[in-house]
C-alpha positions as CSV (number, residue, x, y, z in Angstrom):
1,X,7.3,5.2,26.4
2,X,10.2,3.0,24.7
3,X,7.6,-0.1,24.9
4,X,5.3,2.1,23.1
5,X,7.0,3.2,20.2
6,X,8.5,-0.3,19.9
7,X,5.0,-1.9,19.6
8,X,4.0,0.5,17.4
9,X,6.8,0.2,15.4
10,X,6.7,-3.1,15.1
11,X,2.7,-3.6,14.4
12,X,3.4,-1.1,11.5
13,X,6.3,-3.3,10.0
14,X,3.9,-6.0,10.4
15,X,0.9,-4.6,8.3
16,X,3.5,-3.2,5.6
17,X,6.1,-5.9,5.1
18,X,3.7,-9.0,3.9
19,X,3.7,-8.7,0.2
20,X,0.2,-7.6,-1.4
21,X,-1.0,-6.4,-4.4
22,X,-0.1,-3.0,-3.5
23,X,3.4,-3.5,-2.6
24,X,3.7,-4.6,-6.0
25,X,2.1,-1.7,-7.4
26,X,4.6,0.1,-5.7
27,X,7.3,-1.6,-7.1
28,X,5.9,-1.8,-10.5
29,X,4.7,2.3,-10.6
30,X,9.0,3.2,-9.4
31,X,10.1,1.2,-12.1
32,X,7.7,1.8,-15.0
33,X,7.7,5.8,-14.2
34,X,9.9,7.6,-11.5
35,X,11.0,7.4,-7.8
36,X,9.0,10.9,-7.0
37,X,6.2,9.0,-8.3
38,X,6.6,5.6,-6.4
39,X,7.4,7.8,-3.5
40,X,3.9,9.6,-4.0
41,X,1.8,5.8,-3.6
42,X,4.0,4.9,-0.6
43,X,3.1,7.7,1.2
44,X,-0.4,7.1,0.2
45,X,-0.5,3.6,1.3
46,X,1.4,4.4,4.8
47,X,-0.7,7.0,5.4
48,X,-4.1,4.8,5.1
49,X,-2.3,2.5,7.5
50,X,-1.6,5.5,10.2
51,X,-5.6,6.2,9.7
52,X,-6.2,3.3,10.8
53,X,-3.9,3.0,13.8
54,X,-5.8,5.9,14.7
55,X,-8.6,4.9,14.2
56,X,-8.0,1.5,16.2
57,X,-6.3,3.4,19.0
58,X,-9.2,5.6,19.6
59,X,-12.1,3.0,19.0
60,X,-10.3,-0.3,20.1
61,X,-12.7,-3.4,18.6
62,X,-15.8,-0.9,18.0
63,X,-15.4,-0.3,14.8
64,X,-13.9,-3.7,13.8
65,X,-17.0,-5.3,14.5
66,X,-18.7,-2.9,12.5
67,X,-16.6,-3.6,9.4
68,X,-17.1,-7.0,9.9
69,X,-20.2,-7.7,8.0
70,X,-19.2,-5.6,5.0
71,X,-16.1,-6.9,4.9
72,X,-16.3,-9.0,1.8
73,X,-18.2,-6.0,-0.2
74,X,-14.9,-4.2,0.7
75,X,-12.7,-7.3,-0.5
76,X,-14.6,-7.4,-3.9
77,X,-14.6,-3.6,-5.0
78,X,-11.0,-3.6,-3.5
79,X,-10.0,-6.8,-6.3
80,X,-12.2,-4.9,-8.9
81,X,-10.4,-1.6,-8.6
82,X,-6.7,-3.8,-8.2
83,X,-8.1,-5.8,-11.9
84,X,-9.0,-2.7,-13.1
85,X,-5.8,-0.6,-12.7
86,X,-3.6,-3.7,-13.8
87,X,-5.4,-4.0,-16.7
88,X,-4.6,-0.4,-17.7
89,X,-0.9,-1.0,-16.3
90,X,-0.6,-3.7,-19.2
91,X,-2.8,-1.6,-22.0
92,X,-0.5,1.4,-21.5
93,X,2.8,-1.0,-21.6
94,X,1.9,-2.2,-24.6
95,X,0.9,1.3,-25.8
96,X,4.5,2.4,-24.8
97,X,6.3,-0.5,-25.9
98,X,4.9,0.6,-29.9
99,X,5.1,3.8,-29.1
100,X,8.4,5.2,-28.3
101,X,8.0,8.7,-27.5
102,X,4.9,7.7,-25.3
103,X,7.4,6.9,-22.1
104,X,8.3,10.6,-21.4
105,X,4.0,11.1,-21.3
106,X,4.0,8.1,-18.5
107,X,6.4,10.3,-16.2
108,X,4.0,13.4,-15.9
109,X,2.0,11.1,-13.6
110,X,1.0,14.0,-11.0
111,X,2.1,12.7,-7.6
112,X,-0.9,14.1,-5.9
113,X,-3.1,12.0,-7.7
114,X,-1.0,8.9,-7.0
115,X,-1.2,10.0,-3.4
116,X,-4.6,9.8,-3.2
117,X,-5.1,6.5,-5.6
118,X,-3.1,4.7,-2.8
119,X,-4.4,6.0,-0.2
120,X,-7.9,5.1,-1.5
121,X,-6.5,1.3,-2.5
122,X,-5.7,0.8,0.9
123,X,-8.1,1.6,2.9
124,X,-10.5,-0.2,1.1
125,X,-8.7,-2.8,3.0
126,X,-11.0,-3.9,6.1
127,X,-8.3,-6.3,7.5
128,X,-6.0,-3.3,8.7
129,X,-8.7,-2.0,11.1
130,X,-8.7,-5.5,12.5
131,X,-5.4,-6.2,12.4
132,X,-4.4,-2.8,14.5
133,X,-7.6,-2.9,16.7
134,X,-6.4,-6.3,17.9
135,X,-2.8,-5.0,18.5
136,X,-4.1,-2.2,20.7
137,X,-6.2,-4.7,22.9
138,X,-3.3,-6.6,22.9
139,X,-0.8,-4.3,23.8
140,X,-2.4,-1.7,25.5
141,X,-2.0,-1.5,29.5
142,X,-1.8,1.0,32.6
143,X,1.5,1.5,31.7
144,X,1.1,3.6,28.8
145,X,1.7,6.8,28.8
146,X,-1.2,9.1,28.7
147,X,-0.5,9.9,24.9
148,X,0.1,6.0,24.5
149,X,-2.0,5.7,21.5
150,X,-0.6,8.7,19.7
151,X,2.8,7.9,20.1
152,X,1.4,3.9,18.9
153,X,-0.1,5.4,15.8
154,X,2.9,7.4,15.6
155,X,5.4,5.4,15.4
156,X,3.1,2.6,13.5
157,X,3.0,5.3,10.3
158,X,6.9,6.1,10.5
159,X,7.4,2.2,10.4
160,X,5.1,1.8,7.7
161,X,6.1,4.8,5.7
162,X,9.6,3.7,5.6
163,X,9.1,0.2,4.7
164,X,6.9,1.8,1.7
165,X,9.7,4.0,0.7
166,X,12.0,1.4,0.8
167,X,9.8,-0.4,-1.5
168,X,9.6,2.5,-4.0
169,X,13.2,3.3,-4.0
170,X,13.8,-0.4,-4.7
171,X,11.4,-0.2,-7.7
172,X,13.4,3.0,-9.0
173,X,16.7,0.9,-8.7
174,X,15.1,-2.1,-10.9
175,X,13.7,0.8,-13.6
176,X,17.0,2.4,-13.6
177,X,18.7,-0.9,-14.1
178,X,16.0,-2.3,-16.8
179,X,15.9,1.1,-18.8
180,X,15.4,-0.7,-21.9
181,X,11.8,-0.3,-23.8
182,X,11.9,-4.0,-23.7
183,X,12.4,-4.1,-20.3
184,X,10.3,-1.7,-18.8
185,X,7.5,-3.6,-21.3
186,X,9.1,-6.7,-19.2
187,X,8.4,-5.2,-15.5
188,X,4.9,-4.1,-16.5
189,X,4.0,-7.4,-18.0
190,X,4.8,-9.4,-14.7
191,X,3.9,-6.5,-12.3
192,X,1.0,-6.2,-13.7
193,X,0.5,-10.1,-13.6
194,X,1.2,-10.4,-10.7
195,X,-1.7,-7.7,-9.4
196,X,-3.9,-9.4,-11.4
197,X,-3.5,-12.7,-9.6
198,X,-3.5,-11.0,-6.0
199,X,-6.7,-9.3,-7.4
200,X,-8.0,-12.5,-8.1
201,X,-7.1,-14.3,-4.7
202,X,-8.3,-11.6,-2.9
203,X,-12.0,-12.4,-4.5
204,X,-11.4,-16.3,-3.5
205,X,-10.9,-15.5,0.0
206,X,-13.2,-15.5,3.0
């Protein structure tokens, strides 16, 4: 059971920790608004990534191949959305930034609808079903448990969700720190650059 939970501990550290667009959204959304807020996308985002542990735990390769030949479709509406919201990140910065009394409007984001904007982001991403139906190939053996794979997509969400909210509460600490209108105009100009270029890399590959 310990191998278990280790393996899917660490293939859920392993999807979440490489820096992507939505890590920095993350980042940037703690900063620019409020932790309960950041805290909202994290969860979003690690629960897309326990979807598809399950997923990958109960279908193996199946639907991996599947995804395969739509895969860059996904990649392209995936950069679009990412271009889209970034470009809205740096419209309502500048909005704020001339705008004083607009900053108090940016933290009645509702944390449902964060929730579910992440959540949506990320599974748009086709390389997490591969990535976790490999693992479980990988990993999987007659000495699993019989509730192996739930205890793998278990412990591959609490790893992920924690790496998120680590990532959110680090964001909070950097808004807290820049509370400046100058500076949160500063944080949403380079997190917002930032998306844009992942956004745009994203397209470029495969």
């Amino acid at each position: 059971m310990d191998d278990v939970l280790i393996s899917g501990a660490l293939a859920g550290f392993g999807i979440a920790m490489p820096v992507g667009a939505v890590t920095v959204m993350i980042v940037t959304l703690s900063a620019q608004t409020s932790l309960r807020t950041g805290l909202a996308g994290a969860m979003g985002t690690a629960t897309a990534d326990g979807l598809y542990a399950l997923i990958a735990a109960l279908t193996g390769a199946a639907l991996a191949g599947l995804l395969q030949p739509v895969a860059q479709p996904m990649r392209w509406t995936a950069a679009v959305v990412l271009l889209a919201l970034a470009a809205k990140g740096l419209a309502d910065a500048v909005r704020r930034s001339l705008d004083a009394g607009s900053v108090q409007r940016v933290e009645e984001k509702r944390p449902l609808n964060v929730y579910l904007q992440f959540l949506g982001l990320t599974v748009l991403n086709p390389l997490t079903i591969v990535y976790f139906s490999t693992l479980v190939l990988a990993l999987r053996n007659d000495d699993w448990p019989a509730m192996g794979g739930l205890l793998f997509v278990v412990a591959a969400f609490a790893a992920s969700a924690s790496w998120q909210v680590l990532i959110a509460v680090g964001g909070a600490l950097v808004g807290r720190v820049l509370t400046s209108d100058r500076g949160r105009l500063g944080t949403a100009l380079i997190g917002n650059g930032v998306i844009i270029f992942l956004a745009v890399r994203l397209m470029l590959s495969g």
